[in-house]
Predicted model as a PDB file, atoms N, CA, C, CB and O in Angstrom, pLDDT in the B-factor column:
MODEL        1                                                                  
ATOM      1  N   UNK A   1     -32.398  10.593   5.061  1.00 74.00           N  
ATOM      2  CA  UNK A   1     -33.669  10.136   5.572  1.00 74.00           C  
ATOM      3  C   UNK A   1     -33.863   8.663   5.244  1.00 74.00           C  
ATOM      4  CB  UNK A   1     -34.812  10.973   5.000  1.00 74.00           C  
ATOM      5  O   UNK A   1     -33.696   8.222   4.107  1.00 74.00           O  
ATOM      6  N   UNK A   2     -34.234   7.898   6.320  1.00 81.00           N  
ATOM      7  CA  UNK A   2     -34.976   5.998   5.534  1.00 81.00           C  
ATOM      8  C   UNK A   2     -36.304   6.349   5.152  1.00 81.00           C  
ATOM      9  CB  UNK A   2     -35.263   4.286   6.918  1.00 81.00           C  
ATOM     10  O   UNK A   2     -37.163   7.151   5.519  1.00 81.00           O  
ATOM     11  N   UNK A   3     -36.184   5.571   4.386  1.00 87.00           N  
ATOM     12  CA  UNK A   3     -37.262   5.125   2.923  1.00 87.00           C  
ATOM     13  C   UNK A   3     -37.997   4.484   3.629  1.00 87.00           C  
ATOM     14  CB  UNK A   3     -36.746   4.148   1.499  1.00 87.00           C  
ATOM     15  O   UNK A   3     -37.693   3.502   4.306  1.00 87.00           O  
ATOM     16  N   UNK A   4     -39.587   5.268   3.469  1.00 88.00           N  
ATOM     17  CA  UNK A   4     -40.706   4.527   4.614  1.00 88.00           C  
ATOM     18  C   UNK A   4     -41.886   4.302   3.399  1.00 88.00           C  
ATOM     19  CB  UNK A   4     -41.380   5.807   6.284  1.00 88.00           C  
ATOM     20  O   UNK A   4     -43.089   4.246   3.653  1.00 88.00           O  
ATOM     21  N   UNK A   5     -41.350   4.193   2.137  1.00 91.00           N  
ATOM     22  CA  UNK A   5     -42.622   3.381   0.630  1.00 91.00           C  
ATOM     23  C   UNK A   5     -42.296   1.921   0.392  1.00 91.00           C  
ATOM     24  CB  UNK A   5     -42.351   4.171  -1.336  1.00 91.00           C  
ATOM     25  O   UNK A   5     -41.076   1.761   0.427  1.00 91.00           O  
ATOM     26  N   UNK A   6     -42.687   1.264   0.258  1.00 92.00           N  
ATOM     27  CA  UNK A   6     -42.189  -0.232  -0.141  1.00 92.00           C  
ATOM     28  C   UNK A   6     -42.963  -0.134  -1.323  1.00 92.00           C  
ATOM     29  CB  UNK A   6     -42.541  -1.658   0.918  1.00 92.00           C  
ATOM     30  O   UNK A   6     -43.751   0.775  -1.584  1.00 92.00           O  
ATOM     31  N   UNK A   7     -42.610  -1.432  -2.249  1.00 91.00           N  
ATOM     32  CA  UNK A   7     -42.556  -1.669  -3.623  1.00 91.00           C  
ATOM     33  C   UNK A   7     -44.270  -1.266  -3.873  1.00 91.00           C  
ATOM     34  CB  UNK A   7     -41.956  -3.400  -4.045  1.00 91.00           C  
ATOM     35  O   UNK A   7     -44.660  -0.324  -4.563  1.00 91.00           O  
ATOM     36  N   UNK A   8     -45.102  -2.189  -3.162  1.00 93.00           N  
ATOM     37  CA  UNK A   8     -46.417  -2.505  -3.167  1.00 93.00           C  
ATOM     38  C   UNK A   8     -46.947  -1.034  -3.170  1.00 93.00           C  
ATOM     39  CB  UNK A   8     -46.883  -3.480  -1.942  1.00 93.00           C  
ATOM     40  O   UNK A   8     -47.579  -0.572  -4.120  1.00 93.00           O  
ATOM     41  N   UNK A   9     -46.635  -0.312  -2.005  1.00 94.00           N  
ATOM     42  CA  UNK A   9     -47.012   1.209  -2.104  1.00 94.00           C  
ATOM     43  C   UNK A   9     -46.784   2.097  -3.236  1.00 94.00           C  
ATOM     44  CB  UNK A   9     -46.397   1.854  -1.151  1.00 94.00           C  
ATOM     45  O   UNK A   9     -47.508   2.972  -3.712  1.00 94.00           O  
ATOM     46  N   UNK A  10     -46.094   1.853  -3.432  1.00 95.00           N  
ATOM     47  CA  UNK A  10     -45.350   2.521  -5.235  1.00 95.00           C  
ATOM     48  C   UNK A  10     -46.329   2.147  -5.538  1.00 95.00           C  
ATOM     49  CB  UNK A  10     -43.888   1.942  -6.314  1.00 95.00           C  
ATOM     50  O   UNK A  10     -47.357   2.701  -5.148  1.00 95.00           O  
ATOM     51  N   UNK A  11     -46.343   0.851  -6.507  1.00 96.00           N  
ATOM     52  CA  UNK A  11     -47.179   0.831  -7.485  1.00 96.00           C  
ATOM     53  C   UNK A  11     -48.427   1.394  -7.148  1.00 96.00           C  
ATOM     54  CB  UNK A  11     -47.295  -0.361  -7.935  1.00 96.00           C  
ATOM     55  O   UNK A  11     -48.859   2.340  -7.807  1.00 96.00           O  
ATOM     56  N   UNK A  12     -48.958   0.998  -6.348  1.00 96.00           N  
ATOM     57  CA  UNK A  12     -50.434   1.922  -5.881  1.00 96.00           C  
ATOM     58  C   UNK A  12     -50.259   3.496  -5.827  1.00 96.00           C  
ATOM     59  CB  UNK A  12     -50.967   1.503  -4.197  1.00 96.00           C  
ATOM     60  O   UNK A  12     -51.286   4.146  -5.636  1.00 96.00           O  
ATOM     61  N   UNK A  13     -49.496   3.926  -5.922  1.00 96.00           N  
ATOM     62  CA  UNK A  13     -49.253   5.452  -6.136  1.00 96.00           C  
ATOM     63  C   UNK A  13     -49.113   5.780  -7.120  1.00 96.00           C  
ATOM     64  CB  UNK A  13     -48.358   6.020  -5.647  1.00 96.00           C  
ATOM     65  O   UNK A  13     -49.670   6.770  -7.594  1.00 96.00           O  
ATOM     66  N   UNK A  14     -48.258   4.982  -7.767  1.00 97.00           N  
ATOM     67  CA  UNK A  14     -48.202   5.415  -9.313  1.00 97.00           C  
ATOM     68  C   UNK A  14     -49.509   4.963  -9.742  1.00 97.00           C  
ATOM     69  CB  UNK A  14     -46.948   4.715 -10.273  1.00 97.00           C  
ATOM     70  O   UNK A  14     -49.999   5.753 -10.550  1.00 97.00           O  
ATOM     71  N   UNK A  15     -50.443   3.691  -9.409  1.00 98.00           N  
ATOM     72  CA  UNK A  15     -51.479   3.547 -10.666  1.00 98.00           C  
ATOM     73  C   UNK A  15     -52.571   5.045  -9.973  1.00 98.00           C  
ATOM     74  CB  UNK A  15     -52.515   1.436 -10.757  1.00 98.00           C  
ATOM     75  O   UNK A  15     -53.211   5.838 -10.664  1.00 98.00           O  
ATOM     76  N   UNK A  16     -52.476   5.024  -8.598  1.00 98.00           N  
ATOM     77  CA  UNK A  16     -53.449   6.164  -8.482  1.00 98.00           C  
ATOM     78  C   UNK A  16     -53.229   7.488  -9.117  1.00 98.00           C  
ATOM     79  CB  UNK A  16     -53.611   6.440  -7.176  1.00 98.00           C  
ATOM     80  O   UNK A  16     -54.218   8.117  -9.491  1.00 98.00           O  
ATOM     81  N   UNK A  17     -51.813   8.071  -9.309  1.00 98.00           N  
ATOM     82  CA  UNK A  17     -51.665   9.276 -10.010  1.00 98.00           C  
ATOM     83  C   UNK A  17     -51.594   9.211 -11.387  1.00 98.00           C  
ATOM     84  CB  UNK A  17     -50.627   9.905  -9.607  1.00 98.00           C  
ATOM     85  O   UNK A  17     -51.491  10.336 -11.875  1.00 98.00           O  
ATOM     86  N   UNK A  18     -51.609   8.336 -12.178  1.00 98.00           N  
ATOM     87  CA  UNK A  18     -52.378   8.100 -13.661  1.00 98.00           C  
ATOM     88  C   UNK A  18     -53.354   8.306 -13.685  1.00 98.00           C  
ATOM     89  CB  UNK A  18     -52.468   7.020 -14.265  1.00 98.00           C  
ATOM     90  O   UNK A  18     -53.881   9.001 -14.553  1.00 98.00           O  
ATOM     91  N   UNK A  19     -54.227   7.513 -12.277  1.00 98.00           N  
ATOM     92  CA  UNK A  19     -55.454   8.012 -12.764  1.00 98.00           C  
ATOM     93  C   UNK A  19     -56.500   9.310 -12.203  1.00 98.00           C  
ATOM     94  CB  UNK A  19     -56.118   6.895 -12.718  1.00 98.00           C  
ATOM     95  O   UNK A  19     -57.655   9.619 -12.495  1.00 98.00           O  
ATOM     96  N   UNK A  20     -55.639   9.798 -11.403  1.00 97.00           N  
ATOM     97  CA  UNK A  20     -55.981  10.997 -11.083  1.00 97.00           C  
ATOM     98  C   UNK A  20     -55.472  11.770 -12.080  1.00 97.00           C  
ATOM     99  CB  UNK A  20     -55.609  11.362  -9.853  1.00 97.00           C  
ATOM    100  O   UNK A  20     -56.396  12.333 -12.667  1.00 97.00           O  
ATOM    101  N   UNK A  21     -54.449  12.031 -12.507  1.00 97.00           N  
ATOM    102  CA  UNK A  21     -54.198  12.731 -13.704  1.00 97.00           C  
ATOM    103  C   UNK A  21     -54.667  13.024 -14.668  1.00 97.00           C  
ATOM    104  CB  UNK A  21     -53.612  12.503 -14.096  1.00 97.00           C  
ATOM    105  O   UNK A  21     -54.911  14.142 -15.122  1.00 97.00           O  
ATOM    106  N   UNK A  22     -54.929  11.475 -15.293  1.00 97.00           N  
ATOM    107  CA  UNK A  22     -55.948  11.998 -16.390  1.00 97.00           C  
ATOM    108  C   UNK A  22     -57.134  12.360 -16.170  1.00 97.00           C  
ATOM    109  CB  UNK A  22     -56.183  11.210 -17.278  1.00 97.00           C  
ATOM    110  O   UNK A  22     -57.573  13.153 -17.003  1.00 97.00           O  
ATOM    111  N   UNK A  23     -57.884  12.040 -15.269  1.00 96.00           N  
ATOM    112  CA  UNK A  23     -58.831  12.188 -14.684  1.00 96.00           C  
ATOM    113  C   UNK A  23     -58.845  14.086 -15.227  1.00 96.00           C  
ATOM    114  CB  UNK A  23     -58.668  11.551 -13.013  1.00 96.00           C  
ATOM    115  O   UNK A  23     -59.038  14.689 -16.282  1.00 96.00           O  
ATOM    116  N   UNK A  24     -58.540  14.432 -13.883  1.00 95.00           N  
ATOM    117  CA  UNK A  24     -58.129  16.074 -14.202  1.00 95.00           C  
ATOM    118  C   UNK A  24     -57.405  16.768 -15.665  1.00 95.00           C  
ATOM    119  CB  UNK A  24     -57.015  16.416 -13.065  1.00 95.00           C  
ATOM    120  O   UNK A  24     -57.475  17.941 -16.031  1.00 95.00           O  
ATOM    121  N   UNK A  25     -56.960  16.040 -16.090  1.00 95.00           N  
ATOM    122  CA  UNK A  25     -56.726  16.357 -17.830  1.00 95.00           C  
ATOM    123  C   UNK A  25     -57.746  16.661 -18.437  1.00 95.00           C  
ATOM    124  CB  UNK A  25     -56.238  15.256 -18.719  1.00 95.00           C  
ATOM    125  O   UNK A  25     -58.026  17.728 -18.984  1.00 95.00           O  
ATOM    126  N   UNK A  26     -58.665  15.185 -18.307  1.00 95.00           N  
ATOM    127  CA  UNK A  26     -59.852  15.137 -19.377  1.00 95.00           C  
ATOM    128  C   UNK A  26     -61.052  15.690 -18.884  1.00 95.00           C  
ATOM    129  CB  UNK A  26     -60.209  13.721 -19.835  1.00 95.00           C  
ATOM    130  O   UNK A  26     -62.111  15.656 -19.511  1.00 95.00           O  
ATOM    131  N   UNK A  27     -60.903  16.204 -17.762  1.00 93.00           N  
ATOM    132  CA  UNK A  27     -62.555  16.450 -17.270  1.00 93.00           C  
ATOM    133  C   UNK A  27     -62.358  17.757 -16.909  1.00 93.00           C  
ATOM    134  CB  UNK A  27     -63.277  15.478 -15.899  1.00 93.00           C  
ATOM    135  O   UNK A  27     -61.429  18.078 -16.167  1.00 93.00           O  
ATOM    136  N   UNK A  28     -63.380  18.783 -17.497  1.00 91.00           N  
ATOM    137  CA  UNK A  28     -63.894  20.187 -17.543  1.00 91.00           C  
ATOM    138  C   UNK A  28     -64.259  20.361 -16.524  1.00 91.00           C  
ATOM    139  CB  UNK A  28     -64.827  20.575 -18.366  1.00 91.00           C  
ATOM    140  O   UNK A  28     -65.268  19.683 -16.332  1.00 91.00           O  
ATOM    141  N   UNK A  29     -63.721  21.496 -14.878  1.00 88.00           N  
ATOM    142  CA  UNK A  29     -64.551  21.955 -13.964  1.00 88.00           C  
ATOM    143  C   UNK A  29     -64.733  23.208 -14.252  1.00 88.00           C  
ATOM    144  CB  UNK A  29     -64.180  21.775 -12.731  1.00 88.00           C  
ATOM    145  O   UNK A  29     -64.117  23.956 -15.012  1.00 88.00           O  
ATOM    146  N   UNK A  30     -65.938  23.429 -13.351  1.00 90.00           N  
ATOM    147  CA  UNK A  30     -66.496  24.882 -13.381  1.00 90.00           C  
ATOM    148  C   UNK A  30     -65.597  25.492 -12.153  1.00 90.00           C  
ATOM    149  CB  UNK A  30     -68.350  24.993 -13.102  1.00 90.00           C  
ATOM    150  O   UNK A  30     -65.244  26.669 -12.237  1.00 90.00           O  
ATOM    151  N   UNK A  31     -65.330  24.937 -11.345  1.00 89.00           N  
ATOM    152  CA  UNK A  31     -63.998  25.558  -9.996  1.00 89.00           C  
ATOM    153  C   UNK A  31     -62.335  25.266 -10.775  1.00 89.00           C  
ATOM    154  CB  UNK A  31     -64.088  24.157  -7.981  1.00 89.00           C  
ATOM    155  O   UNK A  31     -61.826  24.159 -10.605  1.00 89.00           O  
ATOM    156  N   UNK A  32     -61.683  26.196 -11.499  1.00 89.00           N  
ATOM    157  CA  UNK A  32     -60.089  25.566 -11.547  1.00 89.00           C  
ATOM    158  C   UNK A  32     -59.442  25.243 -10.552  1.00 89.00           C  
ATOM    159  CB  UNK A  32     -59.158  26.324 -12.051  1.00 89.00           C  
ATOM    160  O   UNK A  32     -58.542  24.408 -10.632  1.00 89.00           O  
ATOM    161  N   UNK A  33     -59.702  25.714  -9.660  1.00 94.00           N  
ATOM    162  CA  UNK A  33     -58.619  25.165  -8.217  1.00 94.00           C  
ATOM    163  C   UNK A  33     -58.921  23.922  -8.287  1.00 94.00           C  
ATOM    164  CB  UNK A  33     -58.907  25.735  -6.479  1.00 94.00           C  
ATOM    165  O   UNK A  33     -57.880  23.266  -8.252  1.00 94.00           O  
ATOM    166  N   UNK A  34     -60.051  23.116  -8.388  1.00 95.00           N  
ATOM    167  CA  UNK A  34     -60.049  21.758  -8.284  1.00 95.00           C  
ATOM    168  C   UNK A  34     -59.253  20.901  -9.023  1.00 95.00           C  
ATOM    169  CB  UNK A  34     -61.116  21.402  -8.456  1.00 95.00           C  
ATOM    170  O   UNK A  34     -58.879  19.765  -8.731  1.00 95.00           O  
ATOM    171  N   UNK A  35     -59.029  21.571 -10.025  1.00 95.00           N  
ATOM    172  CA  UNK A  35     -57.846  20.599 -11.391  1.00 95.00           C  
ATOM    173  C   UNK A  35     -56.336  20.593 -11.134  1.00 95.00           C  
ATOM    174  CB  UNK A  35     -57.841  21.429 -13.158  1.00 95.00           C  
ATOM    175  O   UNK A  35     -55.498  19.697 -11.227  1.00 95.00           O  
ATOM    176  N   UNK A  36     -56.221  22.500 -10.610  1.00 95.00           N  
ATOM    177  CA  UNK A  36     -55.244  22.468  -9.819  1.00 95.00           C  
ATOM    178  C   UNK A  36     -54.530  21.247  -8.586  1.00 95.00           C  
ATOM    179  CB  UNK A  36     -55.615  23.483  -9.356  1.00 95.00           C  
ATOM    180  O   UNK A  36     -53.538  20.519  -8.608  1.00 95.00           O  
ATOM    181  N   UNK A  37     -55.564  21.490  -7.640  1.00 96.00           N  
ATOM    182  CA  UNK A  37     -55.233  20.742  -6.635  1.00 96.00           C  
ATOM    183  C   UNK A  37     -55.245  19.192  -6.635  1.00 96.00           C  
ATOM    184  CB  UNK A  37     -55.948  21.162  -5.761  1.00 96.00           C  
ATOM    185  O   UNK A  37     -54.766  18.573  -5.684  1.00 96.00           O  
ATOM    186  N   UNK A  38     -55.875  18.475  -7.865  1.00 97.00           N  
ATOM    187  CA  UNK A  38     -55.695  17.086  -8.639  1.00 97.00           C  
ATOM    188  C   UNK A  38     -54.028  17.330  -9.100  1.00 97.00           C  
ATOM    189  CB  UNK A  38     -56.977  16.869 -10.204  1.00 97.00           C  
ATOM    190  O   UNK A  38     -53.089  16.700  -8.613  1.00 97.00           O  
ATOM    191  N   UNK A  39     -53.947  18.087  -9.847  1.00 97.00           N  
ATOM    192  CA  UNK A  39     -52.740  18.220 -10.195  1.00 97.00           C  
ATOM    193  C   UNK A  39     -51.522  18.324  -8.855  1.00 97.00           C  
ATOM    194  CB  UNK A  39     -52.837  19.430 -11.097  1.00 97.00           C  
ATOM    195  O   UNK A  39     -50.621  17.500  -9.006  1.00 97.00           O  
ATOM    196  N   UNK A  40     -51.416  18.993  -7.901  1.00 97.00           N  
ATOM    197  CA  UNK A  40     -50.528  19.019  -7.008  1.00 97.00           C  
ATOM    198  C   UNK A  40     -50.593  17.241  -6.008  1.00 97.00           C  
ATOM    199  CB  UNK A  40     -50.929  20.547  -6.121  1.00 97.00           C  
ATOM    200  O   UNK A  40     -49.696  16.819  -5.278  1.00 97.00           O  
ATOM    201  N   UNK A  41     -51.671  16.673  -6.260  1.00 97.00           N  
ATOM    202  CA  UNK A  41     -52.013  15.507  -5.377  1.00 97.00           C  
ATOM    203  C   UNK A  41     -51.114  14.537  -6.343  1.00 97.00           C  
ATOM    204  CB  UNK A  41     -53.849  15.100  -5.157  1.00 97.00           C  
ATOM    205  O   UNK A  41     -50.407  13.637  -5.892  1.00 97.00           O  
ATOM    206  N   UNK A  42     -51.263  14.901  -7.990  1.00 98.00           N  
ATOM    207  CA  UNK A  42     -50.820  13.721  -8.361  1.00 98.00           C  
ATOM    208  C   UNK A  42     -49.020  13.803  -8.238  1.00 98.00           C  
ATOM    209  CB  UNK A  42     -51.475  13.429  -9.897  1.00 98.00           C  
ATOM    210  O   UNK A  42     -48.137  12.946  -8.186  1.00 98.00           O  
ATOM    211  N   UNK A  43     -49.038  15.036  -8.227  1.00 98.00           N  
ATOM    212  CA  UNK A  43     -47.492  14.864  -8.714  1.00 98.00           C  
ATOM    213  C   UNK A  43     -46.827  14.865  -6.802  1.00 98.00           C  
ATOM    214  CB  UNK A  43     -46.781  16.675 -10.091  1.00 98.00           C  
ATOM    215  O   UNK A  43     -45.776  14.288  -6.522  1.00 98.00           O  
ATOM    216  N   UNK A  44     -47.487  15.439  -5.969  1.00 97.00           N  
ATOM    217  CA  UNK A  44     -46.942  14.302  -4.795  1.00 97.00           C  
ATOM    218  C   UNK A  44     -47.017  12.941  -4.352  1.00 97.00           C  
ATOM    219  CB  UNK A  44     -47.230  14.584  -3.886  1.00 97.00           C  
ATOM    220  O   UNK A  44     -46.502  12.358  -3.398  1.00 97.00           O  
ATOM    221  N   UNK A  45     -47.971  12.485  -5.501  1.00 97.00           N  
ATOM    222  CA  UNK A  45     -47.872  10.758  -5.190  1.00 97.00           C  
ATOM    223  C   UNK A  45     -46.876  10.543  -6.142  1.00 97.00           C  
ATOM    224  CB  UNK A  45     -49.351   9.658  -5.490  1.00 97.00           C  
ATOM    225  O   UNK A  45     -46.258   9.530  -5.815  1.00 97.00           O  
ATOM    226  N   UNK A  46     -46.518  10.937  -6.975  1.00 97.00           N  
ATOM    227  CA  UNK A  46     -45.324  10.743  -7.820  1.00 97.00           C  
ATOM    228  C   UNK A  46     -43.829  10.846  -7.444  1.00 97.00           C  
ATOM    229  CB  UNK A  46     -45.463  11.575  -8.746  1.00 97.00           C  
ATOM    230  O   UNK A  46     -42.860  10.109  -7.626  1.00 97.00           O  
ATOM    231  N   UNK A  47     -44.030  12.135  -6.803  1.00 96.00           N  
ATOM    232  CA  UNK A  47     -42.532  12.546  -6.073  1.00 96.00           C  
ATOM    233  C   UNK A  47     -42.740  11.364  -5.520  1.00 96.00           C  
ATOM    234  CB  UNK A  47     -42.205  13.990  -4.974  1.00 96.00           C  
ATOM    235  O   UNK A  47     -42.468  10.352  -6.167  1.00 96.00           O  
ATOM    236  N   UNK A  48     -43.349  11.265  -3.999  1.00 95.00           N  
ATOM    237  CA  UNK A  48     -43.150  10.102  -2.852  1.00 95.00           C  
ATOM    238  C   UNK A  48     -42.740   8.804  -3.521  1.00 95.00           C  
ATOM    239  CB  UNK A  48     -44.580   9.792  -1.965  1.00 95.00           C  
ATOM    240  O   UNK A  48     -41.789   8.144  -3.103  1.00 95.00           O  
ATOM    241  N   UNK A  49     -43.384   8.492  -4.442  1.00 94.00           N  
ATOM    242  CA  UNK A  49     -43.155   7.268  -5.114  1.00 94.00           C  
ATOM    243  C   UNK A  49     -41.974   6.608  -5.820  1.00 94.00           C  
ATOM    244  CB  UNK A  49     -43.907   7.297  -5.867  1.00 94.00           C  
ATOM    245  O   UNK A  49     -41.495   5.475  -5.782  1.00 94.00           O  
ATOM    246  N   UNK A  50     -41.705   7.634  -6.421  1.00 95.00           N  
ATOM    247  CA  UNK A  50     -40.083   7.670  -6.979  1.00 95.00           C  
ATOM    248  C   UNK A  50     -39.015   7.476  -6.025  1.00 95.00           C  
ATOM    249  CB  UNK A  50     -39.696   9.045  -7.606  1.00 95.00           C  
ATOM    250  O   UNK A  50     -38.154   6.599  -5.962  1.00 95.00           O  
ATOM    251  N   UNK A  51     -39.298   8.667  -5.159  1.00 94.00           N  
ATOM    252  CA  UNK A  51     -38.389   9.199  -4.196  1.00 94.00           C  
ATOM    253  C   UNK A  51     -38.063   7.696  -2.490  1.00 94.00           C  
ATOM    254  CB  UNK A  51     -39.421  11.035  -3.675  1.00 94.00           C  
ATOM    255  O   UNK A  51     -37.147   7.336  -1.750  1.00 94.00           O  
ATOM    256  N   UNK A  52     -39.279   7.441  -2.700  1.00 90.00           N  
ATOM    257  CA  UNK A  52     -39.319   6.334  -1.831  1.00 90.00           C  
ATOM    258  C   UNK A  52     -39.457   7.102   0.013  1.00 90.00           C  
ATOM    259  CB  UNK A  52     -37.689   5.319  -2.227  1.00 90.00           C  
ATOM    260  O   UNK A  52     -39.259   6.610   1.124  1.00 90.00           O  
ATOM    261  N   UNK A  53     -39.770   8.105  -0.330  1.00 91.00           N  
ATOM    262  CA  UNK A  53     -39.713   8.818   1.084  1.00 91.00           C  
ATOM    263  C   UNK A  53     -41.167   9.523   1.037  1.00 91.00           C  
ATOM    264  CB  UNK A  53     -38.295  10.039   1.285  1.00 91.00           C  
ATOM    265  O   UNK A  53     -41.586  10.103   0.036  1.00 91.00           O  
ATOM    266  N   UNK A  54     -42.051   9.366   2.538  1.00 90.00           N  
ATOM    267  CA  UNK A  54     -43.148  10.131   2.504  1.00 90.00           C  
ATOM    268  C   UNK A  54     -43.209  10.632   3.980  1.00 90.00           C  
ATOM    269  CB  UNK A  54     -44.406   9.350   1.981  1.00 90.00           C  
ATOM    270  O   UNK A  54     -43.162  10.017   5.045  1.00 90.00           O  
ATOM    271  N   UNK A  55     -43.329  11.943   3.687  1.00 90.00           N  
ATOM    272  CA  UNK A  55     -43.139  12.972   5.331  1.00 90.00           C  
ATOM    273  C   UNK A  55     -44.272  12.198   6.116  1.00 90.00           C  
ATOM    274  CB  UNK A  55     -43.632  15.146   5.248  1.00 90.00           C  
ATOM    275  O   UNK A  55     -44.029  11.517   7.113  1.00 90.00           O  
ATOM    276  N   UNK A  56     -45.309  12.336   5.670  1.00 90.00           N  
ATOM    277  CA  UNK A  56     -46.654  11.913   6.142  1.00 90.00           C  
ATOM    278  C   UNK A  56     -45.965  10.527   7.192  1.00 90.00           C  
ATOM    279  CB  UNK A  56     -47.914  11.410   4.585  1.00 90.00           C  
ATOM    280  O   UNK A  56     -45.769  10.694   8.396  1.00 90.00           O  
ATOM    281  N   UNK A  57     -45.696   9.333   6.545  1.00 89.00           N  
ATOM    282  CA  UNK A  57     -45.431   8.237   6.973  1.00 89.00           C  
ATOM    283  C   UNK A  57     -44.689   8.726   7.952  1.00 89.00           C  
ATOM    284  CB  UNK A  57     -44.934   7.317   6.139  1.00 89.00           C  
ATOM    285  O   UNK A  57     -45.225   8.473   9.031  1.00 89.00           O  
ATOM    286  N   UNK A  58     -43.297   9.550   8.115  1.00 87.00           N  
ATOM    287  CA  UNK A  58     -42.310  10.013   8.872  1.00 87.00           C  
ATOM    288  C   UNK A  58     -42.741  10.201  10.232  1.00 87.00           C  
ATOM    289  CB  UNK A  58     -41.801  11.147   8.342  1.00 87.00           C  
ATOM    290  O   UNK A  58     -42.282   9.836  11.314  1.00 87.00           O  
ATOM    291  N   UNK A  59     -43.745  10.866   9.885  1.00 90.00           N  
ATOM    292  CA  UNK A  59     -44.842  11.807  11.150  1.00 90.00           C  
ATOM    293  C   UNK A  59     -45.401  10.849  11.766  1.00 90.00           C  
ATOM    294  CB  UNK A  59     -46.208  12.878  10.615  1.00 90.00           C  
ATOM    295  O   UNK A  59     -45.496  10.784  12.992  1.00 90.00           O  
ATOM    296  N   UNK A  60     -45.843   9.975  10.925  1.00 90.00           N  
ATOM    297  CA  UNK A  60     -46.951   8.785  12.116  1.00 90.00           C  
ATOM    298  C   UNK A  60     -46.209   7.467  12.278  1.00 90.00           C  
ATOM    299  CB  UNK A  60     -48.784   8.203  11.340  1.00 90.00           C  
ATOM    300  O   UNK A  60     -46.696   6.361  12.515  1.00 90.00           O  
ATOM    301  N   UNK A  61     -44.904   7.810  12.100  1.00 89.00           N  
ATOM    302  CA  UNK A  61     -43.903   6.324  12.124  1.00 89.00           C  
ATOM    303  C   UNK A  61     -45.010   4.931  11.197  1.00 89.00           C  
ATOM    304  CB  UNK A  61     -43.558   5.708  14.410  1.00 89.00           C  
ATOM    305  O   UNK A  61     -45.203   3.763  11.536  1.00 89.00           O  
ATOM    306  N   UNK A  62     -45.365   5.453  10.376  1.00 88.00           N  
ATOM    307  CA  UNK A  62     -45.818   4.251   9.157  1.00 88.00           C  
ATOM    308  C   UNK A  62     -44.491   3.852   8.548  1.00 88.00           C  
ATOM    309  CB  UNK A  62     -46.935   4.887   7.760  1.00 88.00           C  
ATOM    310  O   UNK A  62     -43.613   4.706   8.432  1.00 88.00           O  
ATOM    311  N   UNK A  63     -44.291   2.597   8.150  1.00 89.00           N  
ATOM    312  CA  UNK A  63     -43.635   2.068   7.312  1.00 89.00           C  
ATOM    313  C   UNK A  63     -43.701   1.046   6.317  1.00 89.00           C  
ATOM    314  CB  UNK A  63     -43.034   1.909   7.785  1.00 89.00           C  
ATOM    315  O   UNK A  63     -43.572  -0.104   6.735  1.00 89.00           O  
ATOM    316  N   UNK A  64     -43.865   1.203   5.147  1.00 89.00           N  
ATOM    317  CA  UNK A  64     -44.196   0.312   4.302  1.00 89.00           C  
ATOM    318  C   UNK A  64     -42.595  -0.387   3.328  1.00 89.00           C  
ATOM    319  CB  UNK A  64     -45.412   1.159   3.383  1.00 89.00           C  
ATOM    320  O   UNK A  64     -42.476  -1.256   2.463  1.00 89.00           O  
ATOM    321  N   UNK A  65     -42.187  -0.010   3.618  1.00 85.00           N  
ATOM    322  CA  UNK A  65     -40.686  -0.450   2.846  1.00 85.00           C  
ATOM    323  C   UNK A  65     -39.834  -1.656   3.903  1.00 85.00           C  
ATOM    324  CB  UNK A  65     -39.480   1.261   2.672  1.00 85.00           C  
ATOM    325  O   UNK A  65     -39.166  -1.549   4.932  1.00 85.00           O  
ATOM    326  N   UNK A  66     -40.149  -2.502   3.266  1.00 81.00           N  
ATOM    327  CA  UNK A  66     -39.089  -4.153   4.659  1.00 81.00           C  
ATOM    328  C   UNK A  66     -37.641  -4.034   4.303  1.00 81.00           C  
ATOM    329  CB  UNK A  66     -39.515  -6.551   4.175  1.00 81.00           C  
ATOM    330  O   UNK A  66     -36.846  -4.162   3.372  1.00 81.00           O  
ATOM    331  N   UNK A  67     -37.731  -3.764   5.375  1.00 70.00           N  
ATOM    332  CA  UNK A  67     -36.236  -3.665   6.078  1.00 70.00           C  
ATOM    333  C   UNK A  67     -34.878  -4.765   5.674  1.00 70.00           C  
ATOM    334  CB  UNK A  67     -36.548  -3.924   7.732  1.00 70.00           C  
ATOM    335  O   UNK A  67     -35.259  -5.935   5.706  1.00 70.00           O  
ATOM    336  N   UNK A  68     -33.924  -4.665   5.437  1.00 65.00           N  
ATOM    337  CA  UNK A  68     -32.862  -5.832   4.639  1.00 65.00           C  
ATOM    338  C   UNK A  68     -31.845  -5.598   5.966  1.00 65.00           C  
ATOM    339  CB  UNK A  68     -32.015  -5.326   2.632  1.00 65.00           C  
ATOM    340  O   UNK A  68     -31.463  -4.494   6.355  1.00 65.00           O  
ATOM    341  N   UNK A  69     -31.555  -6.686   6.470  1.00 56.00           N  
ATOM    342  CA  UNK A  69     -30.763  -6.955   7.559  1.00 56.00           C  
ATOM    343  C   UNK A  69     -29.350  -7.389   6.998  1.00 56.00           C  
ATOM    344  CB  UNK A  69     -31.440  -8.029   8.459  1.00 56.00           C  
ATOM    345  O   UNK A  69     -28.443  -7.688   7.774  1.00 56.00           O  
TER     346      UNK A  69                                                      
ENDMDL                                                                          
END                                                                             
């Protein structure tokens, strides 16, 4: 598959799933699915981020990663 994250997108993924993370760490809900589903959000901005591949982007031909000729 090509890599549709560029650098800039990373980092914004990674600082957002820190702080969604802890976020949902430290804060008590009365619904658990909600901590849950913080939890599954962060660790797919994590995968994507690492991974440098995001289906989403795939689907709507987004690309954030520049191209090396």
């Amino acid at each position: 598959m090509k890599k549709t994250v560029g650098s800039t997108d990373k980092i914004i993924r990674i600082v957002l799933a820190i702080i969604i993370g802890y976020y949902a760490y430290t804060t008590i809900f009365e619904a658990a699915w909600l901590q849950t589903v913080l939890y599954v959000v962060t660790a797919i901005l994590l995968i994507t981020a690492f991974t440098g591949l995001c289906p989403l982007y795939s689907i709507l031909k987004i690309n954030t990663c520049k191209l090396k000729k």
